[in-house]
PDBQT receptor file of N, H, CA, C and O in Angstrom, charges set to zero:
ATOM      1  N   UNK A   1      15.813   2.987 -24.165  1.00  0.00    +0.000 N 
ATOM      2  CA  UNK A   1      14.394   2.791 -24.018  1.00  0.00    +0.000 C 
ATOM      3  C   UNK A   1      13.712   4.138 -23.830  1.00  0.00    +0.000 C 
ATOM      4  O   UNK A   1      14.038   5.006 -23.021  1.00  0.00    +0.000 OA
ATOM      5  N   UNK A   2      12.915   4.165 -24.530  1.00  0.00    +0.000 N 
ATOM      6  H   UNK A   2      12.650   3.460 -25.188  1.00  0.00    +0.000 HD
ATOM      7  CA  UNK A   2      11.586   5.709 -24.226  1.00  0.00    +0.000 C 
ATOM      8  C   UNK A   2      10.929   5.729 -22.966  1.00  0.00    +0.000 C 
ATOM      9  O   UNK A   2      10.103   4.868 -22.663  1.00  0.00    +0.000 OA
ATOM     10  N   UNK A   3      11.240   6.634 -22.243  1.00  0.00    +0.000 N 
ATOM     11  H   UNK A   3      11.910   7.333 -22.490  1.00  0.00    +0.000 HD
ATOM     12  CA  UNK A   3      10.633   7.033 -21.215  1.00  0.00    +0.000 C 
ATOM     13  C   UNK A   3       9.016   6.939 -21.303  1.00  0.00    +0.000 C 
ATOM     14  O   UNK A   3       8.541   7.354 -22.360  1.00  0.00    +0.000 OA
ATOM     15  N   UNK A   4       8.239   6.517 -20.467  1.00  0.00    +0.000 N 
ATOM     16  H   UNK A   4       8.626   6.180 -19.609  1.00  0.00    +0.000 HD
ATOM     17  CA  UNK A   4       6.326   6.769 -20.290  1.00  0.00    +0.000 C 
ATOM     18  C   UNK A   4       6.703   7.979 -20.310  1.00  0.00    +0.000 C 
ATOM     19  O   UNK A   4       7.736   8.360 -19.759  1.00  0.00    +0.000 OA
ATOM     20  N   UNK A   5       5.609   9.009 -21.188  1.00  0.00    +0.000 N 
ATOM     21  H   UNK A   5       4.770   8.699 -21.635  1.00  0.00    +0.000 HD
ATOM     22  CA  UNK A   5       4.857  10.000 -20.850  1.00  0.00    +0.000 C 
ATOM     23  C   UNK A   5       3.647  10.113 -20.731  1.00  0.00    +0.000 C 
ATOM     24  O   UNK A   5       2.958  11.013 -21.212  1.00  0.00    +0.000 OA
ATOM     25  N   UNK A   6       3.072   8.656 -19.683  1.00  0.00    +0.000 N 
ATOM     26  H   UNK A   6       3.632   7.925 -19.292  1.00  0.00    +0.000 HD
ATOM     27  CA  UNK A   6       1.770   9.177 -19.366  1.00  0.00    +0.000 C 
ATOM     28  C   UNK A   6       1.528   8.582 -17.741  1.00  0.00    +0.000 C 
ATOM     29  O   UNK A   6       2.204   7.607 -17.410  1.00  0.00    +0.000 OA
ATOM     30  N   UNK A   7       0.694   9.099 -16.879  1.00  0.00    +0.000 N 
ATOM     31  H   UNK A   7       0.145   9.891 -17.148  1.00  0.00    +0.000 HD
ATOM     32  CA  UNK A   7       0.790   9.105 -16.026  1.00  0.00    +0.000 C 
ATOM     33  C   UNK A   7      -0.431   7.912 -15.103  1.00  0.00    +0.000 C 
ATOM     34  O   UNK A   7      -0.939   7.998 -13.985  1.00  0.00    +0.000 OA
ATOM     35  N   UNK A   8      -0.546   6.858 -16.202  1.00  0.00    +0.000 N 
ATOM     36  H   UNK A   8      -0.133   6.788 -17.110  1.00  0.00    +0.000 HD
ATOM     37  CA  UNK A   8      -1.277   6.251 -15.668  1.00  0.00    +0.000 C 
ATOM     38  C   UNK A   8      -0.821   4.908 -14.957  1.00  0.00    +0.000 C 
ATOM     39  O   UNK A   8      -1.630   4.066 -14.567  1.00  0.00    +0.000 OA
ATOM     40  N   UNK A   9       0.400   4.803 -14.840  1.00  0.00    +0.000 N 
ATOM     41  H   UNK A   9       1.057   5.487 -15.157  1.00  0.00    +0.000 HD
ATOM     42  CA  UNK A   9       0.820   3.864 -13.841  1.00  0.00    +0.000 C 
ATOM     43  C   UNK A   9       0.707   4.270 -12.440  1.00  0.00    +0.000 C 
ATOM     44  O   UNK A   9       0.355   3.618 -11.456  1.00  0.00    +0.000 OA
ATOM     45  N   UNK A  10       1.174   5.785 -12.590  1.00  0.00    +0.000 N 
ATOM     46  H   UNK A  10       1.460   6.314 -13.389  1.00  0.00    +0.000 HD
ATOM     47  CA  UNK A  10       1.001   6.441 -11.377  1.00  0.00    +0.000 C 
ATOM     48  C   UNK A  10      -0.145   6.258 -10.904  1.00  0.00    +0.000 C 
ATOM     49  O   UNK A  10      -0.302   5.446  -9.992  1.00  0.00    +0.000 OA
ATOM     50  N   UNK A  11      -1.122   6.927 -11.390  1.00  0.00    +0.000 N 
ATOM     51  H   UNK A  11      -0.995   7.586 -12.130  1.00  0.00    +0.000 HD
ATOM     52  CA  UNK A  11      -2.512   7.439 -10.701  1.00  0.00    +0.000 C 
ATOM     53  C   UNK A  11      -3.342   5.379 -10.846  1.00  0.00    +0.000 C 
ATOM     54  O   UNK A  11      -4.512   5.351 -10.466  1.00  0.00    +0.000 OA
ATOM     55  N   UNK A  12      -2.998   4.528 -11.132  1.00  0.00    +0.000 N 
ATOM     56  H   UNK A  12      -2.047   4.551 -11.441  1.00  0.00    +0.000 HD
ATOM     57  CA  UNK A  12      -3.603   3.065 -10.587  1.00  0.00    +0.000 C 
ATOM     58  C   UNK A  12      -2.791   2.699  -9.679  1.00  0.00    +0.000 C 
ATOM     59  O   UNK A  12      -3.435   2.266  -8.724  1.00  0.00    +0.000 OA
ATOM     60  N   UNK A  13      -1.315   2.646  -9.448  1.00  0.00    +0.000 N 
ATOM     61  H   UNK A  13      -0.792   2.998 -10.225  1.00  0.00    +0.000 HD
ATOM     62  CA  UNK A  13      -0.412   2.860  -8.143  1.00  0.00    +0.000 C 
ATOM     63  C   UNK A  13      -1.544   3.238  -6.818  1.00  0.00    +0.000 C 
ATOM     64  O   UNK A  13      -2.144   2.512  -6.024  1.00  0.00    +0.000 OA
ATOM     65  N   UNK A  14      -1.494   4.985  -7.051  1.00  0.00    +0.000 N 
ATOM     66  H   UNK A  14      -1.007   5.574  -7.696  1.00  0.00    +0.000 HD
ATOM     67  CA  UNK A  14      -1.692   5.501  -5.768  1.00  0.00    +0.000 C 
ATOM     68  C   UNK A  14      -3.479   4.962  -5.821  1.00  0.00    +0.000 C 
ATOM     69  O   UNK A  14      -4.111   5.003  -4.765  1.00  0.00    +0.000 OA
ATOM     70  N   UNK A  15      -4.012   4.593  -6.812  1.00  0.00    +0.000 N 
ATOM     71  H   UNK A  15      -3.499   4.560  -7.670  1.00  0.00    +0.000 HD
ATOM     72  CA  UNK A  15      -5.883   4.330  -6.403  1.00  0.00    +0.000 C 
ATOM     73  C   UNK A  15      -5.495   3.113  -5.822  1.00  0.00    +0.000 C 
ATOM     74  O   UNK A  15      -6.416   2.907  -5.032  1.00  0.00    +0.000 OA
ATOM     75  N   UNK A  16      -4.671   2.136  -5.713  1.00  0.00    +0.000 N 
ATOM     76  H   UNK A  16      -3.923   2.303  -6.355  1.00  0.00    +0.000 HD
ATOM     77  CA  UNK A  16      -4.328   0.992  -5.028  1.00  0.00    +0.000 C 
ATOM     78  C   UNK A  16      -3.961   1.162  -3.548  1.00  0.00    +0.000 C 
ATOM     79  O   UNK A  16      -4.804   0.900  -2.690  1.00  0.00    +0.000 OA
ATOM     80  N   UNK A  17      -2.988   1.503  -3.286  1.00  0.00    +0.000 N 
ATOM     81  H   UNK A  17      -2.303   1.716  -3.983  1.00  0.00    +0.000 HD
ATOM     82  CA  UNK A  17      -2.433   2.118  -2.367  1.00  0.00    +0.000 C 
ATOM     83  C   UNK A  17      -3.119   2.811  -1.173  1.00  0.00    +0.000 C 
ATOM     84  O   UNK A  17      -2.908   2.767   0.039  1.00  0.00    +0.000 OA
ATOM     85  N   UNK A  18      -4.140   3.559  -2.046  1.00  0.00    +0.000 N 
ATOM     86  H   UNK A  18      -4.311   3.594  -3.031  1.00  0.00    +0.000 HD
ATOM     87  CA  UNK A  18      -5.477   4.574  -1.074  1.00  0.00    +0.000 C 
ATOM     88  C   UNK A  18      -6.571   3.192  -0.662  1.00  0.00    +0.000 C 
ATOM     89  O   UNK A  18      -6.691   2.923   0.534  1.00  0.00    +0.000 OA
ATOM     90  N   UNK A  19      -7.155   2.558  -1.450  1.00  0.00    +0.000 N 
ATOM     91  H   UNK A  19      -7.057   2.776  -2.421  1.00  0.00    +0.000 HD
ATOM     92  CA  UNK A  19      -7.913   2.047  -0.999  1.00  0.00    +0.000 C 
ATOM     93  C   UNK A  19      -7.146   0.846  -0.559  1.00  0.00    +0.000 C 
ATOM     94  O   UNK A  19      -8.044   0.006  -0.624  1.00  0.00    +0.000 OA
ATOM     95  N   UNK A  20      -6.101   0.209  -0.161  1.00  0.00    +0.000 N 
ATOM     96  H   UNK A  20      -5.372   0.891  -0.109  1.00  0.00    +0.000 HD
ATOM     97  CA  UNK A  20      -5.657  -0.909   0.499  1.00  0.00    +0.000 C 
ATOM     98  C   UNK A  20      -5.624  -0.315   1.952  1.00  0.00    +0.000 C 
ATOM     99  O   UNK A  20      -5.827  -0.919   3.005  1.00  0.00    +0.000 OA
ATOM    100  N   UNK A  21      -5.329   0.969   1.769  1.00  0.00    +0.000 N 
ATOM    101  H   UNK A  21      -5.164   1.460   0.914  1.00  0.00    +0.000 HD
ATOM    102  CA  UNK A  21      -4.604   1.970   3.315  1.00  0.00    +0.000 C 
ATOM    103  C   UNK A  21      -6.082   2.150   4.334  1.00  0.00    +0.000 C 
ATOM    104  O   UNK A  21      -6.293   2.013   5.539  1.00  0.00    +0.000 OA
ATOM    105  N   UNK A  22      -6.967   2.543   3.099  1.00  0.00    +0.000 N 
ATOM    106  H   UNK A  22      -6.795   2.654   2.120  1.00  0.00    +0.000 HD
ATOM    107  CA  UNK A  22      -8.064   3.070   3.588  1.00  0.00    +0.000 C 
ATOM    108  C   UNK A  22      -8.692   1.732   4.156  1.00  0.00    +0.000 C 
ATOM    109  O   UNK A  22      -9.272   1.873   5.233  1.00  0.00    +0.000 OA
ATOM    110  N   UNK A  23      -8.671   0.081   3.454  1.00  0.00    +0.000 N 
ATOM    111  H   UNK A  23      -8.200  -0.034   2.580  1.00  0.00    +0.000 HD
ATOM    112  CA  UNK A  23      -9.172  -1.100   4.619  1.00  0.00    +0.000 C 
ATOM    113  C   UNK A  23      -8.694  -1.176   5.396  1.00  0.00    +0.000 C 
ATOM    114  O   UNK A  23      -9.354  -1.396   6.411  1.00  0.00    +0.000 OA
ATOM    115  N   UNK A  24      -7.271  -1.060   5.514  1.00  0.00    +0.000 N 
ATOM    116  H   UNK A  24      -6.735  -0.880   4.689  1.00  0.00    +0.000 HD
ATOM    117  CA  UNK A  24      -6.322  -1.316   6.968  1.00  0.00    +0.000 C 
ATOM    118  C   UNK A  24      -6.874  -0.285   8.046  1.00  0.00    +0.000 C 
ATOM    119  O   UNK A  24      -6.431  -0.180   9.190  1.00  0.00    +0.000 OA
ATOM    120  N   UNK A  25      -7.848   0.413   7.531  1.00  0.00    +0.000 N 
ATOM    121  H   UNK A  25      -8.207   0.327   6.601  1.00  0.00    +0.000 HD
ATOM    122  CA  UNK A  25      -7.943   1.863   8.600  1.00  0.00    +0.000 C 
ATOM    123  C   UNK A  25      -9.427   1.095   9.487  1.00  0.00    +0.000 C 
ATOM    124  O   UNK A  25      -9.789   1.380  10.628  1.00  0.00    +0.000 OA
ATOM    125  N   UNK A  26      -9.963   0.256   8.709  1.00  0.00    +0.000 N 
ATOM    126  H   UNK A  26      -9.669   0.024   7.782  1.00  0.00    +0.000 HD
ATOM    127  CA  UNK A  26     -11.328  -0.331   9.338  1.00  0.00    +0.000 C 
ATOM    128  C   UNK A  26     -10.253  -1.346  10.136  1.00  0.00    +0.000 C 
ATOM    129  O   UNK A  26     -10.780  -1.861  11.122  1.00  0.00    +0.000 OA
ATOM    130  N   UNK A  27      -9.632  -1.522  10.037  1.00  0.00    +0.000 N 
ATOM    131  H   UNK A  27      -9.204  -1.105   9.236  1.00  0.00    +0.000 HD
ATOM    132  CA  UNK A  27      -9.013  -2.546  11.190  1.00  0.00    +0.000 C 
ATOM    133  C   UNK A  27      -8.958  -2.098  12.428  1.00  0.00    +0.000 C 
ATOM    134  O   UNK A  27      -9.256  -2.851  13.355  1.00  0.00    +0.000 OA
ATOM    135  N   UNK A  28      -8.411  -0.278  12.737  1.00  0.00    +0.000 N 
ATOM    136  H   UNK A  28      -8.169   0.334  11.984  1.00  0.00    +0.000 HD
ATOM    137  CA  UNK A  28      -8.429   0.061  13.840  1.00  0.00    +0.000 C 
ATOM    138  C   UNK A  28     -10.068   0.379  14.554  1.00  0.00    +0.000 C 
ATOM    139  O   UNK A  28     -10.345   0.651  15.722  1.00  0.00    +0.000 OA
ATOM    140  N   UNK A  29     -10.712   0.269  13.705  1.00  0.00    +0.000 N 
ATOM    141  H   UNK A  29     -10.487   0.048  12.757  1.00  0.00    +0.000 HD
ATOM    142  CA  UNK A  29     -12.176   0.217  14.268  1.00  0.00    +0.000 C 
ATOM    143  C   UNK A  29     -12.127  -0.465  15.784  1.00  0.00    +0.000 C 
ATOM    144  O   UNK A  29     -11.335  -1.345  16.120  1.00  0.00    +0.000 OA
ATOM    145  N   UNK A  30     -13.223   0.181  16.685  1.00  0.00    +0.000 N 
ATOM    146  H   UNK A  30     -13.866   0.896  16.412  1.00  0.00    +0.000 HD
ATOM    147  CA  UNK A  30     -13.436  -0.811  17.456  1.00  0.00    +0.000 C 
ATOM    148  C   UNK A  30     -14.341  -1.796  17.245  1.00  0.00    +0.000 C 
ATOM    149  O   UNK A  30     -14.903  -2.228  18.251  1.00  0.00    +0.000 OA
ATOM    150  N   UNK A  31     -14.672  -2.334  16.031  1.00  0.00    +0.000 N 
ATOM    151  H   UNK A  31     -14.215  -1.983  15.213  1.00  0.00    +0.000 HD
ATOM    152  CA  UNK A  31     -16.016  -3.657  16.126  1.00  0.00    +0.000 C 
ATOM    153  C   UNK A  31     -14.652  -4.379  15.335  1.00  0.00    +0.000 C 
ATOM    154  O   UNK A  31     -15.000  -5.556  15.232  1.00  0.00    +0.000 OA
ATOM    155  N   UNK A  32     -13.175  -4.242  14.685  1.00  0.00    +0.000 N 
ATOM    156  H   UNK A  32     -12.893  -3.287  14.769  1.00  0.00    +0.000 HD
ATOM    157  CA  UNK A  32     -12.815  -5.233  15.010  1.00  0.00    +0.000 C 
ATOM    158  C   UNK A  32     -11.127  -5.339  15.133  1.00  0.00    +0.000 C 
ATOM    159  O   UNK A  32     -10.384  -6.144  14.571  1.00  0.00    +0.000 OA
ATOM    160  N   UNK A  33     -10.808  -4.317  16.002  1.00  0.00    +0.000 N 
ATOM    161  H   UNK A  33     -11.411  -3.663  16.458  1.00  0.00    +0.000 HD
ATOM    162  CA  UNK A  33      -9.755  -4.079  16.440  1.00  0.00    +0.000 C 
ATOM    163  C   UNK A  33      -9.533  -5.585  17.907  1.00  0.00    +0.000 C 
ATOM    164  O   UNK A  33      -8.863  -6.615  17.830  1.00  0.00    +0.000 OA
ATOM    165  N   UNK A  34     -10.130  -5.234  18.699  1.00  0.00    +0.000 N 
ATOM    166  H   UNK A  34     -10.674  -4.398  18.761  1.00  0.00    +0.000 HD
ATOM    167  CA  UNK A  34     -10.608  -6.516  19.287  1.00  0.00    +0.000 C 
ATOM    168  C   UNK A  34     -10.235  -8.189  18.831  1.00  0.00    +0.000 C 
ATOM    169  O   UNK A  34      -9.361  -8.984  19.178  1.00  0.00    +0.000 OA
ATOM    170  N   UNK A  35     -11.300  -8.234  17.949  1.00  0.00    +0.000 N 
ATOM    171  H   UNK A  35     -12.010  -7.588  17.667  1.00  0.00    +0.000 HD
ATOM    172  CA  UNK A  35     -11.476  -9.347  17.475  1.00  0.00    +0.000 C 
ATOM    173  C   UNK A  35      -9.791  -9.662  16.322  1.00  0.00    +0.000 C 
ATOM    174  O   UNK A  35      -9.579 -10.797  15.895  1.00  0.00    +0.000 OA
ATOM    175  N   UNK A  36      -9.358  -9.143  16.179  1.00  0.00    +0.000 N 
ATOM    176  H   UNK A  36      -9.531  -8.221  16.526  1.00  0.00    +0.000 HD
ATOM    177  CA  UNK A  36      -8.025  -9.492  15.384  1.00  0.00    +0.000 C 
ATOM    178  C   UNK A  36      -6.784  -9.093  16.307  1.00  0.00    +0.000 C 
ATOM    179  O   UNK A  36      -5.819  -9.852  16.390  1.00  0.00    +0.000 OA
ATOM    180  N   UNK A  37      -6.824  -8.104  16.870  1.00  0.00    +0.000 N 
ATOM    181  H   UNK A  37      -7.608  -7.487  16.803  1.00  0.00    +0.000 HD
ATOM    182  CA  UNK A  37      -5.841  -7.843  17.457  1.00  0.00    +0.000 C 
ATOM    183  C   UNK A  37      -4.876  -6.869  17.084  1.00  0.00    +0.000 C 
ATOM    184  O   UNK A  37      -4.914  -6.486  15.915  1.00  0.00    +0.000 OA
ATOM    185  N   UNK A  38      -3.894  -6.323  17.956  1.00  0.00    +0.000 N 
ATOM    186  H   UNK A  38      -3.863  -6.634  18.906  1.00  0.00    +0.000 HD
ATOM    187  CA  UNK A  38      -3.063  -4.968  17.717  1.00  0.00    +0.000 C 
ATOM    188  C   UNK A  38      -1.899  -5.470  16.480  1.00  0.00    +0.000 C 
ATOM    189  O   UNK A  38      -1.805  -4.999  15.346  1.00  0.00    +0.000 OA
ATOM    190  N   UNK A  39      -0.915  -6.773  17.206  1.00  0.00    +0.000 N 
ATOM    191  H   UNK A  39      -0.992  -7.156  18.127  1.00  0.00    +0.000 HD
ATOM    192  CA  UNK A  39      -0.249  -7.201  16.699  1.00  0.00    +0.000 C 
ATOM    193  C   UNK A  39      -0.350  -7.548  15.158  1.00  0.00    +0.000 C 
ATOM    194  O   UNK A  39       0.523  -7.233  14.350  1.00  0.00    +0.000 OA
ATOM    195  N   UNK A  40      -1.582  -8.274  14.819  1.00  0.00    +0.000 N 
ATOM    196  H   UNK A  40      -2.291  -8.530  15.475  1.00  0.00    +0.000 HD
ATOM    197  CA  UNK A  40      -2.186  -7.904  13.516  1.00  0.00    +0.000 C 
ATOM    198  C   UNK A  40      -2.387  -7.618  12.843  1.00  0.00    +0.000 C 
ATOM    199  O   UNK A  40      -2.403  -8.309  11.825  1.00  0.00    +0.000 OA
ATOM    200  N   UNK A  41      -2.820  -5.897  12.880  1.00  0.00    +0.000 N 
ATOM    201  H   UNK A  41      -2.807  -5.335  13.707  1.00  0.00    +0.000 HD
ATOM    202  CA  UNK A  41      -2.937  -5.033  12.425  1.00  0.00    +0.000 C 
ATOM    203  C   UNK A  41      -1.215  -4.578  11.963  1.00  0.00    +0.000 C 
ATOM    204  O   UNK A  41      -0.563  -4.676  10.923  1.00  0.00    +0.000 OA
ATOM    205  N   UNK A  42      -0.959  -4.086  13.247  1.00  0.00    +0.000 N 
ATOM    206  H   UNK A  42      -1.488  -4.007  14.092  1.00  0.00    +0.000 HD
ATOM    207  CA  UNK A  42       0.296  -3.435  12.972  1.00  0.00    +0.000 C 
ATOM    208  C   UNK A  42       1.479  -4.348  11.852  1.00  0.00    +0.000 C 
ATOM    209  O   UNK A  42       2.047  -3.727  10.954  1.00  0.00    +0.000 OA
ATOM    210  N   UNK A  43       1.715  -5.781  12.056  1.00  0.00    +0.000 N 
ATOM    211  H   UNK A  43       1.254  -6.286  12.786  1.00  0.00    +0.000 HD
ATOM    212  CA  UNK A  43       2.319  -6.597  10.619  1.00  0.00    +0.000 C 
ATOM    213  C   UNK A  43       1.588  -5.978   9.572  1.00  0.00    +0.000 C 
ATOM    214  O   UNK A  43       2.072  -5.342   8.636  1.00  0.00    +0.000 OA
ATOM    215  N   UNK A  44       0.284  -6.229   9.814  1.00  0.00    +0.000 N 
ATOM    216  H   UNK A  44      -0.109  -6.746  10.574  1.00  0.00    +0.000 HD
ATOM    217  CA  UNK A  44      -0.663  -5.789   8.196  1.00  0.00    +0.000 C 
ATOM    218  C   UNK A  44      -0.159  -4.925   7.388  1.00  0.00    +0.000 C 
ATOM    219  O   UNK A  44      -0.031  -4.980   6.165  1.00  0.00    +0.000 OA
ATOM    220  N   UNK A  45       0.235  -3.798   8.427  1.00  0.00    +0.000 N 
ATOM    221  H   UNK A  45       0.131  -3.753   9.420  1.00  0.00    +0.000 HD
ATOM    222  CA  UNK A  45       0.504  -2.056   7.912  1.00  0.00    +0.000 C 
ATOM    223  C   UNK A  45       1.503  -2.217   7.587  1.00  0.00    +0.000 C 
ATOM    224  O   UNK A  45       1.750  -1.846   6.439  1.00  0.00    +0.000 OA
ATOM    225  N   UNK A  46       2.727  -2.909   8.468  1.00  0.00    +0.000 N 
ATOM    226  H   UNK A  46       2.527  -3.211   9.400  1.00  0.00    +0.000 HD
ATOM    227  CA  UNK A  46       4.191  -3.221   8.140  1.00  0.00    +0.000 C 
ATOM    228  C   UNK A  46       4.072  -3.690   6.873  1.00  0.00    +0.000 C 
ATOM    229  O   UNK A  46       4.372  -2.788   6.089  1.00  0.00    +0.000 OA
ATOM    230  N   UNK A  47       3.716  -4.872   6.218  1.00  0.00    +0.000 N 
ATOM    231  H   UNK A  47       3.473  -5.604   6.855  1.00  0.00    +0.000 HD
ATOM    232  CA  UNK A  47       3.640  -5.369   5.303  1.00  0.00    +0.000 C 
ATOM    233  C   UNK A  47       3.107  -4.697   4.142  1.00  0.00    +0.000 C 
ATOM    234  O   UNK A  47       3.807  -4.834   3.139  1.00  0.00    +0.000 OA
ATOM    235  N   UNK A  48       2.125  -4.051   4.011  1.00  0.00    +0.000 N 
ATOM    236  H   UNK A  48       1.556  -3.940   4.826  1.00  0.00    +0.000 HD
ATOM    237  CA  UNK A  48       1.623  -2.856   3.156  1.00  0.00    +0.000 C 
ATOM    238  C   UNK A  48       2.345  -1.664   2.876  1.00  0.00    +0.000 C 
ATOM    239  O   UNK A  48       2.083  -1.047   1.844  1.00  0.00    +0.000 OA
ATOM    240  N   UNK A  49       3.137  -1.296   3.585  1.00  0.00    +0.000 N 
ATOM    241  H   UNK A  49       3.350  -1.797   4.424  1.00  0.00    +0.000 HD
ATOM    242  CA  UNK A  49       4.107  -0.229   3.900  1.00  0.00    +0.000 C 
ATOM    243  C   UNK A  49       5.496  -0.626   2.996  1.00  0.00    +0.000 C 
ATOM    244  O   UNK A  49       6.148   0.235   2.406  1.00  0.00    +0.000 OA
ATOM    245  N   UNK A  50       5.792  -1.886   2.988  1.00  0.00    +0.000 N 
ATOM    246  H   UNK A  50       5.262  -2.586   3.467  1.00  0.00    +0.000 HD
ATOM    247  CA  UNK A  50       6.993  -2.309   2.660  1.00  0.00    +0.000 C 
ATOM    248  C   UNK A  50       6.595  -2.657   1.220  1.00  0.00    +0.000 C 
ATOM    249  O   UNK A  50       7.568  -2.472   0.489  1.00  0.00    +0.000 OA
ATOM    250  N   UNK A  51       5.435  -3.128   0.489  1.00  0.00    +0.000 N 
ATOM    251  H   UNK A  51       4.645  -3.279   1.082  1.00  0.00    +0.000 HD
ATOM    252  CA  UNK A  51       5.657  -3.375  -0.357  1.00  0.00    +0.000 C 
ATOM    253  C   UNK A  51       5.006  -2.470  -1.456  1.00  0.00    +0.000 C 
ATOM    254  O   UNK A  51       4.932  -2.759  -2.650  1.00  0.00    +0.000 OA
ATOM    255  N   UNK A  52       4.398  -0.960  -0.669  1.00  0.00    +0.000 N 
ATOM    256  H   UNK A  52       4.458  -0.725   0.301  1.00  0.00    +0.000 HD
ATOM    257  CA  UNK A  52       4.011  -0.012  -1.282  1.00  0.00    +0.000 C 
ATOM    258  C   UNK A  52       5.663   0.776  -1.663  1.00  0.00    +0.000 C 
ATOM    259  O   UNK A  52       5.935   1.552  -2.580  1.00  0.00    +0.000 OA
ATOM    260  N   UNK A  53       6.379   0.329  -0.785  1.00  0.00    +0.000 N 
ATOM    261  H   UNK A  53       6.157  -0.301  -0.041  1.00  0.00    +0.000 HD
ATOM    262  CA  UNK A  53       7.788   0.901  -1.083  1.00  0.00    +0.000 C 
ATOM    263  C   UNK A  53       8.621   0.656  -2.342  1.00  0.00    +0.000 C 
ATOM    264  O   UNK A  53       9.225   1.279  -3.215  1.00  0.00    +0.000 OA
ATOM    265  N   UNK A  54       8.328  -0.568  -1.969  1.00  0.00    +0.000 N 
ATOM    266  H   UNK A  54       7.836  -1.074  -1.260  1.00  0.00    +0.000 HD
ATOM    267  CA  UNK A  54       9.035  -1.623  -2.989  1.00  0.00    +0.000 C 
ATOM    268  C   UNK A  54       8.355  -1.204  -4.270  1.00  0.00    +0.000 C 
ATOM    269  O   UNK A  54       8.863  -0.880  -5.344  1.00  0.00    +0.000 OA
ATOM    270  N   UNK A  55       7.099  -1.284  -3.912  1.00  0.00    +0.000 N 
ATOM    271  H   UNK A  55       6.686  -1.547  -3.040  1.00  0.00    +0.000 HD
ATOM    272  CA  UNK A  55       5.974  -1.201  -5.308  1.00  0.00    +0.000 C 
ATOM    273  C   UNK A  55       6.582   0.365  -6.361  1.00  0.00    +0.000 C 
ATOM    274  O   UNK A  55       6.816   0.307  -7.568  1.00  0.00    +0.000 OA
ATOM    275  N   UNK A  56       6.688   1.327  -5.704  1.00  0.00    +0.000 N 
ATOM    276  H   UNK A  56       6.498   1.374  -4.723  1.00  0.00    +0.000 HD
ATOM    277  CA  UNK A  56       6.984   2.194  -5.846  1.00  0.00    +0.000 C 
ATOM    278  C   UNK A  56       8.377   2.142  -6.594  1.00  0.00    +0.000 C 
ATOM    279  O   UNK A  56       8.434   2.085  -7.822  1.00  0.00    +0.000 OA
ATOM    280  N   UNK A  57       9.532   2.164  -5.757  1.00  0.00    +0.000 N 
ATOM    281  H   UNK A  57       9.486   2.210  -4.759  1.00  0.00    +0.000 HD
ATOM    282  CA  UNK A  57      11.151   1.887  -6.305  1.00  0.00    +0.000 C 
ATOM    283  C   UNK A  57      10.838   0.818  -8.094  1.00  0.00    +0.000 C 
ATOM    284  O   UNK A  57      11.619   0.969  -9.033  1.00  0.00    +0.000 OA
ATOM    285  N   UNK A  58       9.631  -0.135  -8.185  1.00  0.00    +0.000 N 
ATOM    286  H   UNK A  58       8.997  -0.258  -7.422  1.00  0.00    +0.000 HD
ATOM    287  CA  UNK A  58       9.790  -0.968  -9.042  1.00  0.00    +0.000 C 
ATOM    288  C   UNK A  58       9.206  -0.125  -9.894  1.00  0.00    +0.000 C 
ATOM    289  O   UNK A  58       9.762  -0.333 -10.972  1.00  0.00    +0.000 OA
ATOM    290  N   UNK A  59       8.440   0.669 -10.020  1.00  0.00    +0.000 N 
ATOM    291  H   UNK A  59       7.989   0.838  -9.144  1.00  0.00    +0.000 HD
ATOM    292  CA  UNK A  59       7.371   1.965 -10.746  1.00  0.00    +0.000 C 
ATOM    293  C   UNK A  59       8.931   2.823 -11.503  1.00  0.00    +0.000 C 
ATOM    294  O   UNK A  59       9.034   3.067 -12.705  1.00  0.00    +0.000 OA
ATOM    295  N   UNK A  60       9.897   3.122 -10.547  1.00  0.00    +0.000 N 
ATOM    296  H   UNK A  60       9.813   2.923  -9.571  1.00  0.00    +0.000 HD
ATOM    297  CA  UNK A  60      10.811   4.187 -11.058  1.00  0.00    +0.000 C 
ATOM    298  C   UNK A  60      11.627   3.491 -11.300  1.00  0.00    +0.000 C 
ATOM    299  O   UNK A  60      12.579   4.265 -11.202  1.00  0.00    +0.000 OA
ATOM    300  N   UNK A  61      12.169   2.277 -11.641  1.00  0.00    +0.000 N 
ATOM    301  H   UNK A  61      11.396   1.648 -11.720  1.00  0.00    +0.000 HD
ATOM    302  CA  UNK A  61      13.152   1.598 -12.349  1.00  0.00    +0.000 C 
ATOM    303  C   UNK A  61      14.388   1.489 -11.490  1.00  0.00    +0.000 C 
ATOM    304  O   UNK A  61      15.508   1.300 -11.963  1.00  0.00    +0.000 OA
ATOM    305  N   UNK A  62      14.062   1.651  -9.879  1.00  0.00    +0.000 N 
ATOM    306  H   UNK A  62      13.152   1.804  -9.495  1.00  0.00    +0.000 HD
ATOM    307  CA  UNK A  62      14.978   2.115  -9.355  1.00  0.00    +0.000 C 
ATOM    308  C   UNK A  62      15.326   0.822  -8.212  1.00  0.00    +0.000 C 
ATOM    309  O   UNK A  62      15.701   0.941  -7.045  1.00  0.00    +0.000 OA
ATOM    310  N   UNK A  63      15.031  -0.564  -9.077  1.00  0.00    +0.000 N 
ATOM    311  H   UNK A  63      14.727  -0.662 -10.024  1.00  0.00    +0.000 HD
ATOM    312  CA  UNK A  63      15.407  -1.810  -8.756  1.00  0.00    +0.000 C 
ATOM    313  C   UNK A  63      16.053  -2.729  -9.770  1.00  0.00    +0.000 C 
ATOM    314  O   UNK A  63      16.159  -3.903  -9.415  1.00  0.00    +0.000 OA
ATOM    315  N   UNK A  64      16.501  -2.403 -10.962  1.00  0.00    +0.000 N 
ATOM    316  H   UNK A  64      16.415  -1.450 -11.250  1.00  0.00    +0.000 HD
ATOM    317  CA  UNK A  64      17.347  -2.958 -11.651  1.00  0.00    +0.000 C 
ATOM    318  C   UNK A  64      18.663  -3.035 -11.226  1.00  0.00    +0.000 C 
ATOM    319  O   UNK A  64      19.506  -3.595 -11.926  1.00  0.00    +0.000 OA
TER     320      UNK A  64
């Protein structure tokens, strides 16, 4: 199989990635850190974290 030589999986990857990271960051806000809670949040990130991983390893073929 031919390798991509272009880099646009990458760069919609990481514009995903930035702005999913960047809502989770209004979570630690205080208008509604509060109202949802620590525990919350922190799964949220866990969960975002794990499947930006995953997301990633599946980007480099490095889950077959």
């Amino acid at each position: 199989m031919p390798t991509s030589t272009t880099n646009r999986p990458f760069y919609a990857a990481f514009t995903l990635v930035f702005v999913v990271h960047y809502l989770l960051a209004f979570l630690h806000t205080p208008a509604f850190l509060p109202r949802v809670g620590v525990h919350v949040v922190a799964y949220l990130g866990l969960l975002v974290a794990l499947g930006t991983v995953f997301g990633g390893l599946a980007l480099w073929d490095a889950l077959s």
